[in-house]
C-alpha positions in Angstrom: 0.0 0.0 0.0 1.8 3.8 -1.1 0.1 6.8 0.0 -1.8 7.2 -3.2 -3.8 4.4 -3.3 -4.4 4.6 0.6 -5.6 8.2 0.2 -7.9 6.7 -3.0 -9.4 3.8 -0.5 -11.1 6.2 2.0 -11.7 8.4 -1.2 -14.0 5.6 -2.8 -15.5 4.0 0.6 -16.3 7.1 2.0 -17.0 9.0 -1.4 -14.6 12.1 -0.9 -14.9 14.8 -2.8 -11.7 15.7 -5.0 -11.4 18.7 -3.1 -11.1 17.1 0.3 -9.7 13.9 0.5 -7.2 12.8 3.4 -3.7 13.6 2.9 -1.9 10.7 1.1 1.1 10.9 4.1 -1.8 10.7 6.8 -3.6 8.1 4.6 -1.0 5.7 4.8 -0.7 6.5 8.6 -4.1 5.2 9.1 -3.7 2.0 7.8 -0.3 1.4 9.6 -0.4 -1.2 12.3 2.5 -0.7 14.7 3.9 -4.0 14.3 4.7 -3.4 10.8 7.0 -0.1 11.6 8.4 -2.9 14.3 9.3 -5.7 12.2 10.4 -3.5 9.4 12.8 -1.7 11.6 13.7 -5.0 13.4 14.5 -6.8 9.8 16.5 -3.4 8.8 18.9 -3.5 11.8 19.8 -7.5 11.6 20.7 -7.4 7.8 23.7 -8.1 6.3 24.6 -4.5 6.1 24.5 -2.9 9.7 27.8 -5.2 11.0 30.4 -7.4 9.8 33.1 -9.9 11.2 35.5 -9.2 9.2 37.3 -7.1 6.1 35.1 -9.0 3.3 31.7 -8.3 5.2 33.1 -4.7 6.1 33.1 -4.0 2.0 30.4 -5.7 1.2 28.1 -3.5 3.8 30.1 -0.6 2.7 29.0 -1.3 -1.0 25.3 -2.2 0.6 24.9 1.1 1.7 26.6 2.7 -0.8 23.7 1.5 -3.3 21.1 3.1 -0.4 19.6 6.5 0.1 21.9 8.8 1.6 20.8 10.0 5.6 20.5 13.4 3.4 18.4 12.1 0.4 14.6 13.1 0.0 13.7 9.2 -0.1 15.9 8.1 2.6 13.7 10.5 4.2 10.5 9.6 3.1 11.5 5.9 3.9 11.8 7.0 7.8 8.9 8.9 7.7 7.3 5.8 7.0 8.6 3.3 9.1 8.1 5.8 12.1 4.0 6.5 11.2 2.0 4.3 12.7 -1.9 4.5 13.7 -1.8 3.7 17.4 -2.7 7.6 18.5 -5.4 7.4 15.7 -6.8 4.8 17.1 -6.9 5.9 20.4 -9.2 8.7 18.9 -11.6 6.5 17.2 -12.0 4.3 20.3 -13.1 7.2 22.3 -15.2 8.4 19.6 -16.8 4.5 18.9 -17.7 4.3 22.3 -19.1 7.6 22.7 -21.6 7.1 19.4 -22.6 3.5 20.5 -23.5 4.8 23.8 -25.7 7.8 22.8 -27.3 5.3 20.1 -28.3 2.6 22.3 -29.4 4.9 24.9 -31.6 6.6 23.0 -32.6 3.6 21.1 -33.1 1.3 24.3 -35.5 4.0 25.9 -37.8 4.4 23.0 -38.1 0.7 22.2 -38.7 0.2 26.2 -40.9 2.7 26.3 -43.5 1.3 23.3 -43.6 -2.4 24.3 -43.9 -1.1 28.3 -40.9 -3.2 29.1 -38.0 -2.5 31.2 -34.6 -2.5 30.1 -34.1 -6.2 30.9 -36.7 -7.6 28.9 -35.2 -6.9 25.8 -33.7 -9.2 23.9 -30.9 -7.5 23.2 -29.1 -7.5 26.8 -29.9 -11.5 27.7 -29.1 -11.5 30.9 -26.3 -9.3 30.5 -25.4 -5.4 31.9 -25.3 -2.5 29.0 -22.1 -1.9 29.5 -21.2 -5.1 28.9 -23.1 -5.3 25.7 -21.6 -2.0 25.1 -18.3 -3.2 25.4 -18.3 -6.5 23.5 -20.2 -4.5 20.5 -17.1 -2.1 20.1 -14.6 -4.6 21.0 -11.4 -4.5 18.7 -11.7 -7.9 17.7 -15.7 -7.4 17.0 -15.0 -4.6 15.2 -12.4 -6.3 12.4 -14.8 -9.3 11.7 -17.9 -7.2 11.5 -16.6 -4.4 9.9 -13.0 -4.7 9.0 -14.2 -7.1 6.7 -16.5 -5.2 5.0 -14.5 -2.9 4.5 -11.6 -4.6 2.7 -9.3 -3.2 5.3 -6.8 -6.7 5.4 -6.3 -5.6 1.5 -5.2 -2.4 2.4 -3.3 -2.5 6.3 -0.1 -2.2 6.8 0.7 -5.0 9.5 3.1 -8.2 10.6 1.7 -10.4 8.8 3.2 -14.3 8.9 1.9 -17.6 8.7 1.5 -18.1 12.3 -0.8 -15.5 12.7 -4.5 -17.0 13.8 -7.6 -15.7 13.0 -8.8 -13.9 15.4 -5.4 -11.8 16.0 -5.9 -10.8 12.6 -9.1 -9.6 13.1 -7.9 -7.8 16.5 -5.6 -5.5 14.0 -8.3 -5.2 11.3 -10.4 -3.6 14.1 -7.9 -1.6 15.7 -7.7 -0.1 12.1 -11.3 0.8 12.0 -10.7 2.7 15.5 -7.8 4.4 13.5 -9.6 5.2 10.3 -12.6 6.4 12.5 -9.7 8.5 14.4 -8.5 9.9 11.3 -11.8 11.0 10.1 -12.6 12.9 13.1 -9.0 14.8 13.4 -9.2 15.6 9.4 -13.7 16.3 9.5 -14.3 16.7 13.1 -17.0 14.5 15.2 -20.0 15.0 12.8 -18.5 13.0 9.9 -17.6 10.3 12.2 -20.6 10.6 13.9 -21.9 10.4 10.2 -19.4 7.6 9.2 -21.2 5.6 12.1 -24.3 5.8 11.3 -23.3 5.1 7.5 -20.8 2.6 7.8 -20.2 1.2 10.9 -23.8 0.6 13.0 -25.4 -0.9 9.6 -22.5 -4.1 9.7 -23.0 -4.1 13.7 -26.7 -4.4 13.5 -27.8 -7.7 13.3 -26.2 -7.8 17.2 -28.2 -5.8 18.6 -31.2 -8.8 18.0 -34.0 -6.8 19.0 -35.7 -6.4 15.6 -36.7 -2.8 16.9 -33.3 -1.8 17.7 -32.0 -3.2 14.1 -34.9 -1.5 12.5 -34.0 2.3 14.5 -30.4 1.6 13.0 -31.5 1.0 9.6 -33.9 4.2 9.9 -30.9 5.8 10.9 -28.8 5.5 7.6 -31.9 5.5 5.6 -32.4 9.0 6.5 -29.0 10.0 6.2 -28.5 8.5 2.9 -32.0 10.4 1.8 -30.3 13.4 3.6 -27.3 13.9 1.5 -26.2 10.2 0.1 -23.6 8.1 1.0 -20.8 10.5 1.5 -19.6 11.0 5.0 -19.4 14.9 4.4 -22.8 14.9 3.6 -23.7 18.3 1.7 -22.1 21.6 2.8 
């Protein structure tokens, strides 16, 4: 993944206009797992090239790095720059942001529905025994989030990440989600919180829906996007 075609994923799944895309350096940042900057710096240290043992090996890293970019060259650079960006901070942001829009929407959505049928908040199907905030946590859970919506999204064709055969299913899908916190994080430093809040409703809640197994609370989530994409369509800027 460069920094173009990152910056051209969230343009097409999020239908960015030309005129406001995500920067292609902050793009790539998004999609940047910070075991790939690890393993990347890890594999650059132990080559051949950073010691020798002798004269032979001592020419033969000298002409290795002879055939690199100079410290002072604009790729060498851009190489660092890239091995040093990864989307842990962006993902912090989209966490908080995630749990703040699942809250308000189940909060909202849990009183109505209890309110029509006459039923208290444990009736519902939806909780089973369980407290909201533990509902609320296993719905945004990293791991939820890359199976339910990672997927959708295509993000494992796009991150940045370790990636090796010994890496089980569910670890993958740990990152994938941890990569939708970061691309909502990213959305909400470059938008602000009403184009995540937006990207939610849109893109997120719709995948996440049919967990919420009250068919009232899946229906209000549906409503939700229906009127957004009636509002202004499927972009996450909506219409200024």
């Amino acid at each position: 993944t460069t920094p173009e075609s990152a910056q051209s994923y969230f343009t097409e799944l999020f239908h960015l206009p030309p005129d406001r895309q995500i920067p292609p350096s902050l793009a790539l940042q998004i999609l940047t797992h910070k075991s790939f900057r690890n393993v990347k710096l890890l594999r650059h240290s132990s080559s051949p090239s950073s010691s020798s043992s002798s004269f032979s090996s001592s020419s033969t890293s000298t002409s290795s790095l002879s055939s690199s970019p100079s410290p002072s060259s604009s790729s060498y650079t851009h190489t660092l720059e890239q091995l040093a960006s990864h989307n842990a901070r962006l993902s912090f942001v989209g966490r908080r942001a995630l749990a703040s829009y699942f809250t308000m929407f189940l909060h909202s959505a849990l009183a109505a529905v209890s309110s029509q049928r006459g039923l208290g908040l444990r009736d519902l199907d939806f909780l089973r025994g369980r407290s909201l905030q533990e509902k609320l946590d296993a719905l945004r859970d990293a791991q939820n989030l890359g199976r339910e919506v990672g997927s959708n999204w295509s993000v494992l064709d796009v991150m940045r990440w370790d990636e090796n055969p010994n890496t089980i299913a569910s670890a993958a899908h740990k990152i994938q989600g941890t990569t939708v916190e970061a691309i909502i994080g990213g959305i909400f430093t470059v938008y602000g919180s009403p184009a995540a809040h937006r990207t939610f409703h849109l893109h997120v809640l719709p995948h996440m829906a049919p967990q919420l197994r009250d068919p009232a609370l899946i229906e209000r989530a549906k409503t939700f996007q229906k009127n957004l994409l009636e509002e202004a369509g499927p972009a996450i800027l909506g219409r200024d």
